[in-house]
C-alpha positions in Angstrom: 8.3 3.1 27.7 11.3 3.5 30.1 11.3 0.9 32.9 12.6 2.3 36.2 14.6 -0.6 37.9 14.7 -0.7 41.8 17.9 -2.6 44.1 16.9 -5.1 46.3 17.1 -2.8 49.7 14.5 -0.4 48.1 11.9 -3.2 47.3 12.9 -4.4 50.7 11.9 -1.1 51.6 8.7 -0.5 49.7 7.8 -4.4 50.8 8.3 -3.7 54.8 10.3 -6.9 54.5 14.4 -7.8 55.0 16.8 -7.9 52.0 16.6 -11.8 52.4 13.2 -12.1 51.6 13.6 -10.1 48.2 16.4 -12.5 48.0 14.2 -15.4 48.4 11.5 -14.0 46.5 14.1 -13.4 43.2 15.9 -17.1 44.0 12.5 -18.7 44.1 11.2 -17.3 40.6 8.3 -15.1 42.5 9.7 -11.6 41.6 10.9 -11.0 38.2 15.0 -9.8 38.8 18.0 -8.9 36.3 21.4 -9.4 37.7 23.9 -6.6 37.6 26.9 -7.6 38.5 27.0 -9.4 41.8 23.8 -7.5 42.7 20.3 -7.8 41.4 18.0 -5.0 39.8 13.8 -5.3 40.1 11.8 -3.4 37.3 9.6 -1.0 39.3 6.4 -2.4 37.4 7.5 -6.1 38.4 7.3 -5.4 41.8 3.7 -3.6 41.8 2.8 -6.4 39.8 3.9 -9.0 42.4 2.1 -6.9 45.1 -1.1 -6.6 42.9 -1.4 -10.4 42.3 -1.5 -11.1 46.2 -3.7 -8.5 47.3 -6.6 -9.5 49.0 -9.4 -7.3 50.6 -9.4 -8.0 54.4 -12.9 -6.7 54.8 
């Protein structure tokens, strides 16, 4: 199983959300990160997960 890692801008991006908030998310132990050199990399499945565990159904 290959994992398909994501930079912060394109979760930002996926999210609807700023840079800062993946920033805050990853600082703050919500979203699972790996640092890369002075940037950060986000497994693909990490963030779905992350999105799957605060889904609620607004109807």
């Amino acid at each position: 199983m290959t994992s398909m890692f994501l930079t912060v801008a394109e979760v930002a991006r996926r999210f609807r959300v700023s840079n800062m908030t993946v920033y805050r998310l990853i600082k703050s132990g919500q979203l699972g990160a790996v640092r890369v050199g002075r940037g950060y990399r986000i497994r693909e499945e990490d963030a779905r997960r992350y999105l799957d565990e605060r889904y609620m159904d607004a109807g």
